[in-house]
Backbone as numpy.savetxt, mean C-alpha at the origin, in Angstrom:
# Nx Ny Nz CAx CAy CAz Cx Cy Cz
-24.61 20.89 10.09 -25.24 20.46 8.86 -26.39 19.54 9.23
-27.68 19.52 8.46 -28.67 19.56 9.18 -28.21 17.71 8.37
-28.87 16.80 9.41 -29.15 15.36 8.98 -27.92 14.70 8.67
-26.87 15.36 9.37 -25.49 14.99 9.23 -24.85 14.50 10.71
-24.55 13.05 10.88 -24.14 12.23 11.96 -22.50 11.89 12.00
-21.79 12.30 12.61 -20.37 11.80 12.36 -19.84 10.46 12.69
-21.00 9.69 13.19 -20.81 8.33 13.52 -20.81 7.47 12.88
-21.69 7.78 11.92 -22.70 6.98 10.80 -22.64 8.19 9.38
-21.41 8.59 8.96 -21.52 9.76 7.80 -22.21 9.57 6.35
-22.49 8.31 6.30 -22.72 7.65 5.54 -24.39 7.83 5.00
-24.94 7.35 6.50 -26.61 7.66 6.87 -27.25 9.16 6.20
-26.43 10.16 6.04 -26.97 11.41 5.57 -27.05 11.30 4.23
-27.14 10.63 3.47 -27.45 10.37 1.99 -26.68 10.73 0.92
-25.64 12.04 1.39 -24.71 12.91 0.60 -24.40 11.82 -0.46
-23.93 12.78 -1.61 -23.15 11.96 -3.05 -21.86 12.21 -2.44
-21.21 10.84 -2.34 -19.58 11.03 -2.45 -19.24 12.13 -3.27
-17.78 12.61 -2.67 -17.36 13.94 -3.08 -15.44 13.37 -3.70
-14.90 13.22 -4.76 -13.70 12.68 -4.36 -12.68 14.01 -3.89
-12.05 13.07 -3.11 -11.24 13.85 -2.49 -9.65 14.72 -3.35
-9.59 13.44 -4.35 -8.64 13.09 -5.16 -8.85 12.31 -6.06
-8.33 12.20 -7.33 -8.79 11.42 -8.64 -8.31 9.93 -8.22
-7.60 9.45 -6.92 -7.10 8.51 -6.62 -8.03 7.85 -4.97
-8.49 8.96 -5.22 -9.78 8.58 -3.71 -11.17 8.32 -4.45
-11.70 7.13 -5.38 -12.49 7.54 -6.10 -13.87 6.55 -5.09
-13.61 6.42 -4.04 -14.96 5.41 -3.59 -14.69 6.02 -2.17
-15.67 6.04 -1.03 -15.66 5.71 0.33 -14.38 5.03 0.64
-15.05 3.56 0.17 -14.14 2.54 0.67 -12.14 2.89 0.49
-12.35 3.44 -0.55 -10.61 4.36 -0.41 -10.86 4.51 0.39
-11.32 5.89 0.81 -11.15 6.97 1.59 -10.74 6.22 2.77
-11.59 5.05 3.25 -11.18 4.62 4.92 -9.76 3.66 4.52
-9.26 3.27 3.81 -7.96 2.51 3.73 -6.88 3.42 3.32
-6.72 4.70 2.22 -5.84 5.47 2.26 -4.79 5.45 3.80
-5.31 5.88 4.79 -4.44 6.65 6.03 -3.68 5.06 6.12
-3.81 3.80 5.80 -3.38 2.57 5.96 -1.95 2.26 4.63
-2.92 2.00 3.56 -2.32 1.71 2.61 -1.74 2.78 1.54
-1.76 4.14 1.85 -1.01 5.18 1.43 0.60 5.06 1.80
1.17 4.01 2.72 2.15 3.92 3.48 3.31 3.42 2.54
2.47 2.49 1.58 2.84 1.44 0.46 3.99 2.67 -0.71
3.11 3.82 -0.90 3.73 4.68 -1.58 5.59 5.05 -1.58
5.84 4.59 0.07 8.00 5.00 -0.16 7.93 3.64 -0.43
7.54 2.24 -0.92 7.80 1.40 -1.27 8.28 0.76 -2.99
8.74 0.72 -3.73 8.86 0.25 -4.80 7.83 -1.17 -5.40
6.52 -1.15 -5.09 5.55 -1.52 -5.26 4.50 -0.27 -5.55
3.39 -0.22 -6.52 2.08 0.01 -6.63 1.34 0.48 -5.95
0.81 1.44 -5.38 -0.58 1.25 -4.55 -2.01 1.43 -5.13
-1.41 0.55 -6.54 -3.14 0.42 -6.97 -3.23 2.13 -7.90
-2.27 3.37 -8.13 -2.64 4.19 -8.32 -2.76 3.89 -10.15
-3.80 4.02 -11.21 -3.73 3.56 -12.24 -4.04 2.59 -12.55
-4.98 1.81 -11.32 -6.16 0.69 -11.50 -7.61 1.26 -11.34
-8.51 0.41 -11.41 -9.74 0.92 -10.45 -9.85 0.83 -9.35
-9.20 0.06 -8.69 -9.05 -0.18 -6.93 -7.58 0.37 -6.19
-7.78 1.95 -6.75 -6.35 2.56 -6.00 -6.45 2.23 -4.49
-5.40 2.23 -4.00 -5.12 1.89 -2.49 -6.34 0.80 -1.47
-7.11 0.04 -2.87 -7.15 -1.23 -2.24 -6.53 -2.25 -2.81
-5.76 -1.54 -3.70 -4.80 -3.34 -4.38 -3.62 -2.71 -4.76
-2.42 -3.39 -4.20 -1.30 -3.25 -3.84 -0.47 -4.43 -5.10
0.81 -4.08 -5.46 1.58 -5.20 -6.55 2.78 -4.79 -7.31
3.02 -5.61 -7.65 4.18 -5.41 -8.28 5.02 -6.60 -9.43
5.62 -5.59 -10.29 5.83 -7.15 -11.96 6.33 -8.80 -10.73
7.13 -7.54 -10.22 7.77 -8.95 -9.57 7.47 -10.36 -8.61
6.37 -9.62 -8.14 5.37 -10.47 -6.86 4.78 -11.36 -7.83
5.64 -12.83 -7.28 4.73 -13.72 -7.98 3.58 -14.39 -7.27
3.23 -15.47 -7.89 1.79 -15.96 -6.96 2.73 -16.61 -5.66
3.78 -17.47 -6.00 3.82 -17.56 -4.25 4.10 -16.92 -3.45
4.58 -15.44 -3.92 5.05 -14.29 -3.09 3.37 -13.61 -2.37
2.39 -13.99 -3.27 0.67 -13.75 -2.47 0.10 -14.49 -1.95
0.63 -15.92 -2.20 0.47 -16.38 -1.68 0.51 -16.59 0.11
1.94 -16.52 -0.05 2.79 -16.02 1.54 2.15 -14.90 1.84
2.06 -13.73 1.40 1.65 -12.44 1.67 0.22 -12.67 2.76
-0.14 -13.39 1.90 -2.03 -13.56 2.14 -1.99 -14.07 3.27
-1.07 -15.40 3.36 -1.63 -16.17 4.73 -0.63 -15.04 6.15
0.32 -14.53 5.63 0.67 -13.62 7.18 -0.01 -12.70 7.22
-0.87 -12.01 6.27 -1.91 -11.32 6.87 -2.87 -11.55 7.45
-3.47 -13.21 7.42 -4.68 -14.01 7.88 -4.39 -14.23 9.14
-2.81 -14.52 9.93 -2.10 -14.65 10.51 -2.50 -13.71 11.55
-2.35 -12.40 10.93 -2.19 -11.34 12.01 -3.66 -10.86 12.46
-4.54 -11.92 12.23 -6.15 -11.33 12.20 -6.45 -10.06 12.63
-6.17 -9.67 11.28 -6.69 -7.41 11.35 -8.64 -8.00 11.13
-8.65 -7.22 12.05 -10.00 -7.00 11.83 -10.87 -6.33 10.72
-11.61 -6.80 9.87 -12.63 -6.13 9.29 -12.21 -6.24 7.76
-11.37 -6.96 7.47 -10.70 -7.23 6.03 -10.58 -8.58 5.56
-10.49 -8.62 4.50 -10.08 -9.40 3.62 -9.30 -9.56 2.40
-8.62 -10.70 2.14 -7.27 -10.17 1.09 -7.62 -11.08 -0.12
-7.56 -11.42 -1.00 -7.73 -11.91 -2.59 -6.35 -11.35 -3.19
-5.90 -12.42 -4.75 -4.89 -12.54 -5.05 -5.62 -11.88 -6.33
-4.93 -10.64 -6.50 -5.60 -9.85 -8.10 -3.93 -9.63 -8.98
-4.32 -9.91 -9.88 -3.00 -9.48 -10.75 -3.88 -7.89 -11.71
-3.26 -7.32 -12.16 -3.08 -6.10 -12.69 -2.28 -5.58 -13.79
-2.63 -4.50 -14.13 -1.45 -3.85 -15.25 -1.73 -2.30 -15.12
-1.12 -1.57 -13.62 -1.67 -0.13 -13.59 -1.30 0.23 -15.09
-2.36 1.48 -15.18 -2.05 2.31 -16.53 -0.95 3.70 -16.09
-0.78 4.26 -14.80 -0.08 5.12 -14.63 0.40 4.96 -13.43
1.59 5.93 -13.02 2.33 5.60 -11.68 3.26 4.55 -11.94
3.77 4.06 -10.91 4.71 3.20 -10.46 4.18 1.60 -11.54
4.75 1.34 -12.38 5.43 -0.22 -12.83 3.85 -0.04 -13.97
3.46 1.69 -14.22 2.40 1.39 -15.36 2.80 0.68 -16.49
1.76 0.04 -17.04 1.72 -0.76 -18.20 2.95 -2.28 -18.03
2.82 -2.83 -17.24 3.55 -3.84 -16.84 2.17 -4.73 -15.95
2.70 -5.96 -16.09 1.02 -6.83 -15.44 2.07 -7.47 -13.99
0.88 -6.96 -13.04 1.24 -7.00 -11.72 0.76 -8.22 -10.65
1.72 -9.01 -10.23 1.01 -9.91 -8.73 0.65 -8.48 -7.90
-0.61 -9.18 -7.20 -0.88 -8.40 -6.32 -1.32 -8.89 -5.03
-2.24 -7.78 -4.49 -3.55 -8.37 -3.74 -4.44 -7.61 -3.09
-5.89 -8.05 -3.46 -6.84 -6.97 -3.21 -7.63 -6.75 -1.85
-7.79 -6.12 -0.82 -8.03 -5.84 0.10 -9.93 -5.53 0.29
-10.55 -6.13 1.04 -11.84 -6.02 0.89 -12.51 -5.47 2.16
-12.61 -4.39 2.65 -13.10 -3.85 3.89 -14.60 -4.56 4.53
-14.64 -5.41 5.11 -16.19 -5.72 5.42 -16.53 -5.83 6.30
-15.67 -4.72 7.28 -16.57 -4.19 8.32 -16.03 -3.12 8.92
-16.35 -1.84 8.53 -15.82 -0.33 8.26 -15.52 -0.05 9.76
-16.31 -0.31 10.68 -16.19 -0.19 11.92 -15.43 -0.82 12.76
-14.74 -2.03 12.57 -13.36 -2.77 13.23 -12.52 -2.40 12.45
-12.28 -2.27 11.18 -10.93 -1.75 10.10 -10.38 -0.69 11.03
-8.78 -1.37 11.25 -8.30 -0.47 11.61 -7.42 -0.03 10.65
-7.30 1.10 9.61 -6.13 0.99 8.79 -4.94 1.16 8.97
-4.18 2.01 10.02 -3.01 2.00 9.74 -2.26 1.07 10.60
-3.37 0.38 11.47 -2.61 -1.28 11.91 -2.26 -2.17 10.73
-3.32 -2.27 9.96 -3.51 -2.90 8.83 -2.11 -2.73 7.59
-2.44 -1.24 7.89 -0.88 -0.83 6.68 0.53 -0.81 7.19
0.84 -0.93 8.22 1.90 -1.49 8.50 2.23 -2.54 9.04
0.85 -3.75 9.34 1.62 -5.01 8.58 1.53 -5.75 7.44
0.77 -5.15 6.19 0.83 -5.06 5.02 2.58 -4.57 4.74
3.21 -3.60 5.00 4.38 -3.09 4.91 5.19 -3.97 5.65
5.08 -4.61 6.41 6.13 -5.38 7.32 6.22 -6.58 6.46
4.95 -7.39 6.23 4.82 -8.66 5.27 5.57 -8.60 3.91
5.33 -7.04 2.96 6.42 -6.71 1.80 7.45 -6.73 2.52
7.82 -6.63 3.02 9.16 -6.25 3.56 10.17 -7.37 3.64
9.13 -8.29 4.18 9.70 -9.31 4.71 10.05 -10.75 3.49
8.99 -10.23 2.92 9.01 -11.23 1.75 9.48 -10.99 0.17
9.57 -9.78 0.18 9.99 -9.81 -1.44 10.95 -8.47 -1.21
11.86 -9.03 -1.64 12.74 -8.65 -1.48 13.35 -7.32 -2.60
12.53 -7.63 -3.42 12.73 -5.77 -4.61 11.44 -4.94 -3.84
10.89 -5.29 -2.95 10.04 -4.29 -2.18 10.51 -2.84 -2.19
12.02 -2.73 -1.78 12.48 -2.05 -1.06 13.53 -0.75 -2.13
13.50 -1.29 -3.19 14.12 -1.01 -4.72 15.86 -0.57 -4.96
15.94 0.01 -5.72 17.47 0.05 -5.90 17.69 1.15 -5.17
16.64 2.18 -4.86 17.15 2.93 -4.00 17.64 2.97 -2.67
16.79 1.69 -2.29 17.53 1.77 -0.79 18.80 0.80 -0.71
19.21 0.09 -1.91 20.73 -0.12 -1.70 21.35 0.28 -2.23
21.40 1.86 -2.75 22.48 2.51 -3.11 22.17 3.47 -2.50
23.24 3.86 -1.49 23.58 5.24 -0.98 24.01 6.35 -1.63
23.93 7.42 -1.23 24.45 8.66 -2.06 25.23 9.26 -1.41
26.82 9.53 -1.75 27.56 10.01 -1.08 27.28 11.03 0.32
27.91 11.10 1.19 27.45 11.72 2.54 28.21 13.02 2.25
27.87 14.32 2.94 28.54 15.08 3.29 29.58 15.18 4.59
30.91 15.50 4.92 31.69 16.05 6.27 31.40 16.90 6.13
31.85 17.02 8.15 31.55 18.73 8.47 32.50 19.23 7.69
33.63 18.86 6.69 34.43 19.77 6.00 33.58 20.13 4.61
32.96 19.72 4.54 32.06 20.10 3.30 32.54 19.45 1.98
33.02 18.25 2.40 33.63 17.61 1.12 33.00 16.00 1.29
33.21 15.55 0.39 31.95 14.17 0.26 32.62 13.04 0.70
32.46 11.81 0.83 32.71 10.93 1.28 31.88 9.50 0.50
32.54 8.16 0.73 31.75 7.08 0.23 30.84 6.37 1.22
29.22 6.35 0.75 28.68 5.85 1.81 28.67 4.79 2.10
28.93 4.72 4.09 28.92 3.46 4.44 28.78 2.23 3.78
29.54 1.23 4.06 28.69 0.17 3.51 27.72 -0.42 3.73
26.76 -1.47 3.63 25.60 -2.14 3.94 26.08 -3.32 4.48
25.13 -3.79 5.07 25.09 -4.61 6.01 24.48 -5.83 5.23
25.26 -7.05 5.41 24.31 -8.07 4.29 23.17 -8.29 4.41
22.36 -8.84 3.39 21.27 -9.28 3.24 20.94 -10.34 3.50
């Protein structure tokens, strides 16, 4: 493609193309492979805001829960980002129409962003800190199958 650089894709003038009604900027596009991760989480990824998969939240995340959030991400100095405390109220998806702690992710410098360093310690930090991150699904098991083909009660859990 004539005037087309894969280094610099940007430089060829093209009109963004979305990829998806949820990829609606560039700047998605390079944080998706990062913060798409957020999705087996019982949190938001922004899908049903204007800043899908750059702002992450949930009813429950309060401000000191972004608070904390914010500074172990400052912590882990990812390169090429920046985090801000946005509250929300997605309109669709996960916890729509409910007003959300969050926090908004600011790429400003496309070329050190690494995202999926980035998105899994974004995922490690939920993890670690709020504790409905993880939702009712992952503490209720669903009965197991035996090799006899008859069910069983699952294991128990391990405290919290």
């Amino acid at each position: 493609m004539s005037g087309y650089d894969p280094e610099d894709p940007m430089a060829a003038g093209l009109p963004w193309v979305l990829p998806s009604p949820n990829i609606p900027t560039p700047e998605t596009a390079v944080v998706y492979a990062g913060t798409g991760m957020i999705e087996a989480l019982n949190i938001s990824e922004g899908r049903g805001t204007t800043t899908p998969f750059l702002w992450f939240g949930a009813p429950f995340i309060t401000e000191v829960h972004v608070d904390t959030l914010i500074a172990e991400l400052q912590a882990a100095e990812l390169p090429g980002v920046l985090y801000r405390p946005m509250f929300a109220t997605p309109t669709t998806s996960k916890h729509a129409g409910e007003f959300c702690g969050g926090i908004q992710m600011h790429v400003t410098d496309v070329e050190a962003y690494e995202p999926v360093r980035t998105g899994v310690h974004v995922l490690a930090a939920l993890l670690r800190n709020v504790e409905e991150a993880t939702g009712a699904r992952a503490r209720t098991a669903a009965p197991r199958r035996t090799s006899a083909g008859s069910t069983s009660s699952p294991a128990p859990s391990a405290p919290a």
